[in-house]
C-alpha positions as CSV (number, residue, x, y, z in Angstrom):
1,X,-37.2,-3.4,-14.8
2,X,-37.3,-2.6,-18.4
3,X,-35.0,-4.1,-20.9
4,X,-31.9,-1.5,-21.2
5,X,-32.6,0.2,-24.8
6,X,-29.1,-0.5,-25.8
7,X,-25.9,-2.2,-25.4
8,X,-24.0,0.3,-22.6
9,X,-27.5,0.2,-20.8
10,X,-27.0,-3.5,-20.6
11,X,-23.6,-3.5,-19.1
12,X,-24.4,-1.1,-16.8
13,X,-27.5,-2.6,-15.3
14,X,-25.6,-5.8,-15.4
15,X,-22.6,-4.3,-13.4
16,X,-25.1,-2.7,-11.1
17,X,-26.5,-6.6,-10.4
18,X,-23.5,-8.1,-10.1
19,X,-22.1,-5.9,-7.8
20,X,-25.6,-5.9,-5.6
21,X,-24.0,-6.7,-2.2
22,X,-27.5,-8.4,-1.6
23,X,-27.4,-10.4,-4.6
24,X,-31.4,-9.2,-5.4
25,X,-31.2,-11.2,-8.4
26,X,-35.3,-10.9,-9.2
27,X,-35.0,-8.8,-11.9
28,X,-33.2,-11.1,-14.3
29,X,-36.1,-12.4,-15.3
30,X,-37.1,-8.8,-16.7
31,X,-33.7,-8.6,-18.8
32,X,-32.1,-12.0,-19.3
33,X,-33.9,-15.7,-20.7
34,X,-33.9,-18.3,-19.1
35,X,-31.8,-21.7,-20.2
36,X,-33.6,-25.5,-20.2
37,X,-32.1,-26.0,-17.0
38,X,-31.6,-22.6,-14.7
39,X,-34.2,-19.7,-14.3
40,X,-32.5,-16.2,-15.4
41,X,-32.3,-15.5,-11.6
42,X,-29.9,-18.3,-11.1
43,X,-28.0,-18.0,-14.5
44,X,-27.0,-14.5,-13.0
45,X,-26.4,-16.2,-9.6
46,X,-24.0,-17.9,-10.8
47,X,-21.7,-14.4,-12.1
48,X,-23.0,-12.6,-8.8
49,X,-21.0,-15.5,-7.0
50,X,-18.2,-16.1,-9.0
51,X,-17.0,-12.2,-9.0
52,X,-17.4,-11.9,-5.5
53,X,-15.2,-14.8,-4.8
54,X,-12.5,-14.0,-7.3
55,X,-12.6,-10.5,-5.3
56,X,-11.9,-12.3,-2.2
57,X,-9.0,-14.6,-3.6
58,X,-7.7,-11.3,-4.5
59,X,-7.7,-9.7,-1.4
60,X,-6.7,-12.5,0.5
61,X,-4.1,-12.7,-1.9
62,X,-3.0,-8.9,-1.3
63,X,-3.0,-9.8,2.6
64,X,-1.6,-12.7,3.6
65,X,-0.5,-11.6,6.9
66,X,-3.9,-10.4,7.7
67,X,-5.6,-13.8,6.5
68,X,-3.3,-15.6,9.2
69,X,-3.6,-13.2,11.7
70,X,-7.4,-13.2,11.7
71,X,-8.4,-16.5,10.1
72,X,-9.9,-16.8,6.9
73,X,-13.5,-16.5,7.8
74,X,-13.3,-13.8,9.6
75,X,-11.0,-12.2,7.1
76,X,-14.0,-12.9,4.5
77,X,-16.6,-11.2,6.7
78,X,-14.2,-8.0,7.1
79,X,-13.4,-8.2,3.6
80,X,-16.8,-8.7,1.8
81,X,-18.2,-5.8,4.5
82,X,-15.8,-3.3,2.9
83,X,-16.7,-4.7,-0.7
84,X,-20.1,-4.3,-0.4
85,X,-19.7,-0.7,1.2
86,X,-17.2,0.1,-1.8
87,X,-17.4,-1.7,-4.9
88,X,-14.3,-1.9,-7.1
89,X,-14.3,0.8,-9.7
90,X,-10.5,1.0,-10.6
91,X,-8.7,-0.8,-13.7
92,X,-6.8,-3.0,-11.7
93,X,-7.0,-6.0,-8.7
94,X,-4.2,-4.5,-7.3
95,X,-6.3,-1.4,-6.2
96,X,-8.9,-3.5,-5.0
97,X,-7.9,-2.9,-1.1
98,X,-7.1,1.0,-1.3
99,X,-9.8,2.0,0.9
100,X,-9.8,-1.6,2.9
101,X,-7.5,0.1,6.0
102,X,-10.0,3.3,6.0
103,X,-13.0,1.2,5.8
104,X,-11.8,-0.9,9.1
105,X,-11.0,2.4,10.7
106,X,-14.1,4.0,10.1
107,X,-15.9,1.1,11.1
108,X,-13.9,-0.2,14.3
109,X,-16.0,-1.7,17.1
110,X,-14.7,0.3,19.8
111,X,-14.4,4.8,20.4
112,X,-12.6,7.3,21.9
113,X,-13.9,6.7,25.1
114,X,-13.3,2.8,25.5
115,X,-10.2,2.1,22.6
116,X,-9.2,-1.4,22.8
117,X,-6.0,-2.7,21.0
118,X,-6.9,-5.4,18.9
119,X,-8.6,-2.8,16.5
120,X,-5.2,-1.2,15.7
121,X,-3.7,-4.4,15.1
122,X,-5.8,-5.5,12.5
123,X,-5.5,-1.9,10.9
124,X,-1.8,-1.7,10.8
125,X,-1.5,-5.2,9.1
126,X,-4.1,-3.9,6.4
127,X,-1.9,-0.4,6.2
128,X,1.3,-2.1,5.9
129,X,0.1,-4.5,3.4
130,X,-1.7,-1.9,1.2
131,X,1.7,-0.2,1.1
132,X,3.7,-3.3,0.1
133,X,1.3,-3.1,-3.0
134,X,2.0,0.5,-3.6
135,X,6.1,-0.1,-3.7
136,X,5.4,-3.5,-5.8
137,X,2.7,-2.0,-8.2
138,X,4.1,1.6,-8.4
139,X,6.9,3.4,-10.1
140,X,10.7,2.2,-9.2
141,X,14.6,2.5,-9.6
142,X,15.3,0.0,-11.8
143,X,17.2,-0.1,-15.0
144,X,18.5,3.6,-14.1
145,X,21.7,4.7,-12.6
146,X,21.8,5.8,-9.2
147,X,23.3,8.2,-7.1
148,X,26.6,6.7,-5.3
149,X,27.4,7.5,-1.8
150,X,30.7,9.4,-2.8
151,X,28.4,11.8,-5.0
152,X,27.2,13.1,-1.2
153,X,29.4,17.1,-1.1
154,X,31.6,17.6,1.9
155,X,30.0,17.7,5.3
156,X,30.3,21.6,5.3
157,X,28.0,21.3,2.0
158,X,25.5,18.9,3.2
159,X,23.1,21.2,5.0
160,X,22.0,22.8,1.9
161,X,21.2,19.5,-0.1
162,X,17.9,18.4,-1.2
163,X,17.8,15.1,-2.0
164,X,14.5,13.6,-4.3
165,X,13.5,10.3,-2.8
166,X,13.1,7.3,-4.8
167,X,9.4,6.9,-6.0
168,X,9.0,3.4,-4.2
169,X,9.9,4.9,-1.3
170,X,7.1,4.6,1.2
171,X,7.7,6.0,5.3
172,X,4.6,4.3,7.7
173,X,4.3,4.4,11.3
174,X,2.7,1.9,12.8
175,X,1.6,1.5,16.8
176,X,2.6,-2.8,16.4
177,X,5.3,-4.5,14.9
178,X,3.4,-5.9,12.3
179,X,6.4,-5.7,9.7
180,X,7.7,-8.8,12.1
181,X,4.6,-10.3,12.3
182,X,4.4,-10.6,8.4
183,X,7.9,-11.7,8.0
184,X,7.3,-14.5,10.2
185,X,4.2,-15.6,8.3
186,X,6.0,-15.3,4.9
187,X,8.6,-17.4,6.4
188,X,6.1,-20.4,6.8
189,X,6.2,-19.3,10.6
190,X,2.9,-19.9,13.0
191,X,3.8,-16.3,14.9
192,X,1.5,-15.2,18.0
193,X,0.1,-11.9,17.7
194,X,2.2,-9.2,18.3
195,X,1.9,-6.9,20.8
196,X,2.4,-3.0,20.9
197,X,5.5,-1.3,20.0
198,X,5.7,1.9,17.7
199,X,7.1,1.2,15.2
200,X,9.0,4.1,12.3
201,X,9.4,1.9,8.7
202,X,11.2,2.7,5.3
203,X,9.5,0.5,2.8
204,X,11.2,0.2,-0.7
205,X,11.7,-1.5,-3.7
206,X,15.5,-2.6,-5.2
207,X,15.8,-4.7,-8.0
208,X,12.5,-5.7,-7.6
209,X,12.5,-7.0,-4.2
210,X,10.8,-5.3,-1.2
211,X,12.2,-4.1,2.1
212,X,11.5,-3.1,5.2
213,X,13.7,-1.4,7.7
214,X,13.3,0.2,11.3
215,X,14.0,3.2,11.8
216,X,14.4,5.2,14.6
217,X,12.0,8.0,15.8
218,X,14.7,11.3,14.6
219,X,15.5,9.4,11.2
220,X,12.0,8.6,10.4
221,X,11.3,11.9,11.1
222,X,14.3,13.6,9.1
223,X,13.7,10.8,5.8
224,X,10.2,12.5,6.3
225,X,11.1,15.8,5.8
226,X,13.5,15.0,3.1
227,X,10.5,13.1,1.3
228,X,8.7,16.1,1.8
229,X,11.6,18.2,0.0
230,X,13.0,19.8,2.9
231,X,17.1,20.3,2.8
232,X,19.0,18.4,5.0
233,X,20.0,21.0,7.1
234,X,16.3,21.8,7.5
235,X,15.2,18.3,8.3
236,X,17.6,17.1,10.5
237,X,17.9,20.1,12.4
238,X,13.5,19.7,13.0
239,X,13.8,16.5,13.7
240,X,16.6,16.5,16.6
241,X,18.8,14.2,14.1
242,X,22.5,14.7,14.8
243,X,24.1,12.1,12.4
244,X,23.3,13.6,8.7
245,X,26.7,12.4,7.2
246,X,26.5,8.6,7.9
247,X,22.6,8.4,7.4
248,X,22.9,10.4,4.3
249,X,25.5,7.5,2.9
250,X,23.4,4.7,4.3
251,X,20.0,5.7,2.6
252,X,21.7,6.6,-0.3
253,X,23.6,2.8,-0.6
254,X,20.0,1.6,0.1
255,X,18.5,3.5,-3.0
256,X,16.2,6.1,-1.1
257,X,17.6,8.9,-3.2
258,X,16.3,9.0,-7.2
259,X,18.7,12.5,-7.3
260,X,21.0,15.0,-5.0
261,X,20.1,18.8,-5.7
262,X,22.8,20.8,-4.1
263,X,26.0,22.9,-4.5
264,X,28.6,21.3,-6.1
265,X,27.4,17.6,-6.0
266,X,29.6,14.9,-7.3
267,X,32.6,17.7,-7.7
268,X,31.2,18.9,-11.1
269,X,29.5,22.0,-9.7
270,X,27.0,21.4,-11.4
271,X,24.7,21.0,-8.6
272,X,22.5,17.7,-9.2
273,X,23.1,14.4,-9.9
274,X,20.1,13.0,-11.7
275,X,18.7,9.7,-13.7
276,X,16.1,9.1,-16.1
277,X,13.7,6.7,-14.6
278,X,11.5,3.9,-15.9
279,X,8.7,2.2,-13.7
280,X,8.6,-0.8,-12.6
281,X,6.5,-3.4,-15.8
């Protein structure tokens, strides 16, 4: 290869090398000198290596639960097959994995026709950590006032509010209890894998901590809806939910709701009770 002509056609051939899941290093030589004791092939060896090992600290990093589950071998071989079939391209580590869950999906050993478990396993672990990123990383509900669970209107009111949900907010469903599964590991636990259950999450952020909680099918279903800017009446009615009042309160004390649109909310008539938010640093 010819020498780049300039300074951007440097960087991009040596991105291009660097990200070679191959690691064809042998034409270094054409573009970069040699020092008194390494060749050019192995001065860029030695960047080709480093950056694909600081990209799997970070994903191990981003999936701890996932690293136990599988060991960390294996998890390398997953990991560095989904690198090398999608190099980073995004600003930040923390996006590193977006596509990891999609990648082991698409790729899966098994089909239609013979669908083993284990597969899904390993697929929900990578889903539910990719959204624990997503509620850490993304926008939140702190340092902003937020609705109260006495701002709810009367029960006669209810079916005509729209509440917005919080922007950390995050509603998987899962075919394992893998939320379990992770807790156990954070806890310094040895768990065995877990086997199937469907599982219905809420996953969200509150002064800077993560939770998860179970919900049941209907209320997964109805928080759905509502997430999706349906009215309550709307949502619970679709989703065979008979309890609107009491899960209202409860998801409001929990911070699920960033603002209630609806008649006469909080009494003022007004019709919205609303915060300016920031996100989360």
């Amino acid at each position: 290869m010819a020498e780049p002509p300039d300074l951007a056609g440097l960087q991009r051939w040596m991105q291009a090398a660097i990200l070679d899941p191959d690691g064809d290093l042998d034409e270094a030589s054409g573009v970069l000198t040699a020092s008194e004791a390494l060749t050019a092939p192995r001065r860029l060896a030695i960047y080709w290596r480093g950056y694909r090992l600081r990209l799997l600290e970070t994903m191990r990093g981003l999936h701890p639960g996932l690293v136990h589950l599988l060991g960390e071998e294996t998890f390398d071989r997953f990991a560095l097959d989904y690198l090398d079939a999608r190099p980073p391209t995004a600003y930040s580590l923390s996006r590193l994995d977006e596509g990891f869950a999609g990648h082991l999906a698409a790729t899966r050993p098994d089909d239609a026709r013979s669908r083993e478990e284990w597969p899904d396993l390993i697929i929900d672990m990578a889903r539910l950590e990719r959204v624990i990123t997503e509620v850490i990383e993304g926008p939140g509900t702190e340092d902003a006032p937020l609705p109260d669970p006495d701002d709810l209107p009367a029960p006669a009111d209810l079916p005509a509010l729209r509440p917005a949900v919080a922007p950390c907010l995050r509603l998987p469903s899962l075919t394992f209890p893998v939320h379990e599964y992770l807790a156990a590991v954070r806890r310094g636990d040895d768990p065995a894998p877990p086997r199937p259950r469907p599982v219905r999450l809420a996953v969200a952020r509150r002064d800077y901590k993560v939770t998860m909680r179970e919900l049941d099918p209907a209320a997964h279903r109805a928080l759905r809806a509502l997430a999706g800017g349906a009215t309550v009446g709307t949502a619970f009615a679709d989703a065979g939910e008979t309890r609107p009042a009491a899960l209202l309160r409860r998801w409001t004390e929990l911070g699920f709701f960033s603002r209630l649109h609806g008649p006469d909310v909080h009494g003022t008539g007004s019709g919205i009770v609303t915060s300016t938010r920031k996100g989360a640093p």
